[in-house]
C-alpha positions as CSV (number, residue, x, y, z in Angstrom):
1,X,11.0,19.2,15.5
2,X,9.0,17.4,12.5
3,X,8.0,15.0,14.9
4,X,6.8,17.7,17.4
5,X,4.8,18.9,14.4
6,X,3.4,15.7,13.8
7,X,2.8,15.0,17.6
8,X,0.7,18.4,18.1
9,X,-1.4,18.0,14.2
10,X,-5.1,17.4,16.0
11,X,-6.0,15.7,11.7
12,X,-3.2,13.2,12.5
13,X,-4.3,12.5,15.9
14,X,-7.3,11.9,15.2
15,X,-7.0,9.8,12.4
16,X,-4.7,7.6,14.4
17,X,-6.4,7.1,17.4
18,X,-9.8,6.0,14.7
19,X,-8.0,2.9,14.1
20,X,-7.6,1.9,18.0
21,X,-9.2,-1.6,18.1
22,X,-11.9,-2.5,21.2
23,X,-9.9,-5.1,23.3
24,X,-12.2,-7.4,25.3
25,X,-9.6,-10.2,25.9
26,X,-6.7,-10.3,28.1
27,X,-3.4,-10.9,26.1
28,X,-1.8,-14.3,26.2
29,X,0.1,-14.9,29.7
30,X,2.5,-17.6,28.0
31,X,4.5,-14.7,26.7
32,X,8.0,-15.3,26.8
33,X,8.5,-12.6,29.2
34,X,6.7,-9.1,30.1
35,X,7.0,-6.5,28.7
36,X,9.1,-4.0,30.9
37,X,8.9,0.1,30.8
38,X,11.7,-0.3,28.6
39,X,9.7,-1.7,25.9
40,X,6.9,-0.1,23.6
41,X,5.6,-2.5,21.2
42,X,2.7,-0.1,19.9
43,X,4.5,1.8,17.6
44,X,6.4,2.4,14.1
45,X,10.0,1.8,13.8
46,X,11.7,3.1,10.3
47,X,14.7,1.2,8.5
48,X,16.0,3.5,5.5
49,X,19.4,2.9,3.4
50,X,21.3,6.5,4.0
51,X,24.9,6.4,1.9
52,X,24.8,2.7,1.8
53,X,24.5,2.2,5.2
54,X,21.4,0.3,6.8
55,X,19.5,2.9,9.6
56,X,16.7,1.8,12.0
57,X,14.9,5.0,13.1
58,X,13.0,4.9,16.5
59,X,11.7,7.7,18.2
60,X,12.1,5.9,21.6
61,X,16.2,6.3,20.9
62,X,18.0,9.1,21.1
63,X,19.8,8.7,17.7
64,X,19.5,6.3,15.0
65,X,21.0,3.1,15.3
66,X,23.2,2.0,12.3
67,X,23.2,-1.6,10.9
68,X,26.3,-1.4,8.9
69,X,27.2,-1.0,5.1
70,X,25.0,-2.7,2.7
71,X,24.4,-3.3,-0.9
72,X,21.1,-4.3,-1.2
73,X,19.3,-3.0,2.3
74,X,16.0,-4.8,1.5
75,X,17.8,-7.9,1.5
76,X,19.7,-6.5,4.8
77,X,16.8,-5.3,6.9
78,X,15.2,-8.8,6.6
79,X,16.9,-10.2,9.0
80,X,17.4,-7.5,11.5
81,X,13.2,-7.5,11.4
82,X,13.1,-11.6,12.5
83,X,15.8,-10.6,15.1
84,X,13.3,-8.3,17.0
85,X,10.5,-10.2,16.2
86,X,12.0,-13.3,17.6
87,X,12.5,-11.3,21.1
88,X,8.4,-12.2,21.8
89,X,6.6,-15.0,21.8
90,X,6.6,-17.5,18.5
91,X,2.5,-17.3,18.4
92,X,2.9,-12.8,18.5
93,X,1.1,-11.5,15.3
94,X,0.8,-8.1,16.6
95,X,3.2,-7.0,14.1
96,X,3.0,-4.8,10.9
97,X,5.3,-4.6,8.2
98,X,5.0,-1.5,5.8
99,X,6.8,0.1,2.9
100,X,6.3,3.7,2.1
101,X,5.8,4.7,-1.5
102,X,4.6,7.3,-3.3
103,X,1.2,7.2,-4.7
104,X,0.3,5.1,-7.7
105,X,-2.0,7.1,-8.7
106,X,0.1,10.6,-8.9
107,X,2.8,8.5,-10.3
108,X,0.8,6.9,-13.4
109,X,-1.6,10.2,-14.0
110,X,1.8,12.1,-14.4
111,X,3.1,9.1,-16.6
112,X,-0.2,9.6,-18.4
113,X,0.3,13.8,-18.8
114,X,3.9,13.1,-20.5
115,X,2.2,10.8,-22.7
116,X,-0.2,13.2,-23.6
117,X,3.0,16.0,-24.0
118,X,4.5,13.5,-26.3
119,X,1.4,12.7,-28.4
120,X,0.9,16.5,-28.6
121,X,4.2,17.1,-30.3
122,X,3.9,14.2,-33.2
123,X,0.2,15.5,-34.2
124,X,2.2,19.0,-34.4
125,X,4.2,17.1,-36.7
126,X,1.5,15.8,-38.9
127,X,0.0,19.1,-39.0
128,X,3.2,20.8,-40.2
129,X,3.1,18.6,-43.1
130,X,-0.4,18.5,-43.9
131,X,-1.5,15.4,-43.3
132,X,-4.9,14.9,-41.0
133,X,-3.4,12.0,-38.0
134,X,-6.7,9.5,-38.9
135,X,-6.1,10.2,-42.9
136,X,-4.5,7.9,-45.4
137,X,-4.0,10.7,-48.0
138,X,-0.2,11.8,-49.1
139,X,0.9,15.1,-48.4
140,X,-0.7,17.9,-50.2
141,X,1.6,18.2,-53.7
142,X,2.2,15.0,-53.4
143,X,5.1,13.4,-51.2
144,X,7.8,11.0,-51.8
145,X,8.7,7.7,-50.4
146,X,10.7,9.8,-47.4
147,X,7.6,11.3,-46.5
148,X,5.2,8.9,-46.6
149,X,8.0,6.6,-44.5
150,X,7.9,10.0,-41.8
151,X,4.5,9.9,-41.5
152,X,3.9,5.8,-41.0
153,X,6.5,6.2,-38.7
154,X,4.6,9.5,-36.7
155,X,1.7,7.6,-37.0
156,X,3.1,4.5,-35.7
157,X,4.3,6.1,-32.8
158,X,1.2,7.7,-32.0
159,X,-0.7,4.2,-31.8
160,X,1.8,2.8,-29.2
161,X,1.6,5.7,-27.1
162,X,-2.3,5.5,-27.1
163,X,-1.9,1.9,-26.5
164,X,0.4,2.4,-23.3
165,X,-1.9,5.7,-21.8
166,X,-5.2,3.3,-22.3
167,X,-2.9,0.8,-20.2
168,X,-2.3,3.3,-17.7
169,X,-5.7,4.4,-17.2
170,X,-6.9,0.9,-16.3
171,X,-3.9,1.1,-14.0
172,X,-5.6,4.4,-12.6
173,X,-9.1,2.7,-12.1
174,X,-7.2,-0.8,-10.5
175,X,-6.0,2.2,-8.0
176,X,-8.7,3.8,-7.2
177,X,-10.9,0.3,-6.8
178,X,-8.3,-0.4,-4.2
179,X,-9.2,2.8,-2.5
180,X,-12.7,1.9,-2.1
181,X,-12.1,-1.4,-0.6
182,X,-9.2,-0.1,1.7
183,X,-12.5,2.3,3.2
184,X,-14.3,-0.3,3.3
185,X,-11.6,-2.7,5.1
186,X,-11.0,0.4,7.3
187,X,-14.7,0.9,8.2
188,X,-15.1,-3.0,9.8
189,X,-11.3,-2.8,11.1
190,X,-12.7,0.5,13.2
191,X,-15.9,-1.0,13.9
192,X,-16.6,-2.5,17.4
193,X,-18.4,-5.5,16.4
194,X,-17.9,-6.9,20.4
195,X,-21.4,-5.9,21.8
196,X,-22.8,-7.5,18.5
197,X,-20.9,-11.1,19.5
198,X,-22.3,-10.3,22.9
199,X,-25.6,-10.0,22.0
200,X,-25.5,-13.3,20.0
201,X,-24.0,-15.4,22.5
202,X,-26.8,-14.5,25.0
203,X,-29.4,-15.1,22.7
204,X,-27.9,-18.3,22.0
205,X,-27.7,-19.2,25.8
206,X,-31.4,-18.4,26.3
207,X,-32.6,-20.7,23.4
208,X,-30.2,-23.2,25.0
209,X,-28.4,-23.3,21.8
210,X,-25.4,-22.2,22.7
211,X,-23.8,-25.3,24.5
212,X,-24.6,-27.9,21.4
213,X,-22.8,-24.7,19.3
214,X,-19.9,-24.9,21.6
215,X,-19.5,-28.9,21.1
216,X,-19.6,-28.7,17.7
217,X,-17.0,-26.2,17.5
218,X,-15.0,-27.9,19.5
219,X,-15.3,-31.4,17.4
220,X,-15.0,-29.3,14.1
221,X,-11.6,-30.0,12.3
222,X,-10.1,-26.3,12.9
223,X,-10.7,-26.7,16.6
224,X,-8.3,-29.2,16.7
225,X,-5.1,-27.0,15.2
């Protein structure tokens, strides 16, 4: 039923058929075989660890099929991944390998609010006694040694939690500058760059630069591999 859902949401549709790359070549015939009507290489397959147990989830199947026991399943999935990858051709790259993780961002601006809790309650602290978090003054009626050791030590505390949230935040911004240059990887992935190519190639034909373009591509180094 949740994959009903996800089958009929028009967002999710859409944004997966944005991502369809123009194909102006023919795949390679020296495949080691065809694929059949049985076989659907376009699409996700899951592996999760469910009560230590290794489960490959594929909506093409009518149940889940289980790998056995296992005590470290990233360690276990490895190889059942180069098993079906070794089923195709040794020169196939059409293949993706994802993990699904929550999202850094979330995950550090919530590590970020419980440091800002936790900063909270030690100025609370401070207050309760008097003493002002940037001052270097005693507590008022003067304190002894205990005191002045309780505050260092709220103090103290105070300076490696703002230490490890001004770590965080740069963590934040790292995050979101990986955002902007996943758009922008996304935005040329999407783009059909093809009539472009086209366009270049016949210019280069009718300038009669192309064939001299061609020979030196074919005598550069990389040509050779």
């Amino acid at each position: 039923m949740r994959g009903l859902a996800m089958t009929n949401c028009d967002q999710i549709r859409d944004v997966h058929n944005s991502f369809v790359r123009p194909e102006s070549f023919l795949a390679d015939e020296s495949a080691k075989r065809a694929a059949t009507e049985d076989d659907d290489l376009f699409h996700f397959i899951s592996y999760v660890p469910v009560n230590g147990r290794l489960y490959e989830l594929d909506g093409l199947r009518e149940s889940p099929v289980d790998h056995g026991r296992t005590d470290d399943w990233l360690e276990s999935v490895g190889p059942v991944i180069q098993r079906r990858m070794a089923e195709y051709a040794e020169g196939e790259i059409r293949f993706n390998l994802m993990a699904v993780i929550g999202d850094r961002r979330k995950m550090l601006g919530e590590r970020v609010s419980t440091i800002d809790a936790s900063i909270g309650r030690l100025l609370k602290k401070l207050e309760a006694m008097n003493i002002s978090p940037s001052s270097a003054s005693t507590p008022a009626g003067g304190a002894g040694a205990v005191e002045d050791a309780e505050v260092a030590r709220l103090r103290s505390q105070i300076g490696r939690l703002n230490v490890e949230r001004a770590d965080l935040e740069h963590l934040v911004e790292l995050e979101h500058g990986k955002r902007a240059r996943y758009r922008f990887d996304n935005s040329l992935r999407k783009h059909n760059f093809i009539p472009m190519v086209y366009q270049l190639v016949r210019a280069m034909a009718q300038k009669g630069a192309l064939a001299e373009a061609m020979q030196k591509a074919q005598q550069s180094p990389s040509a050779s591999g």
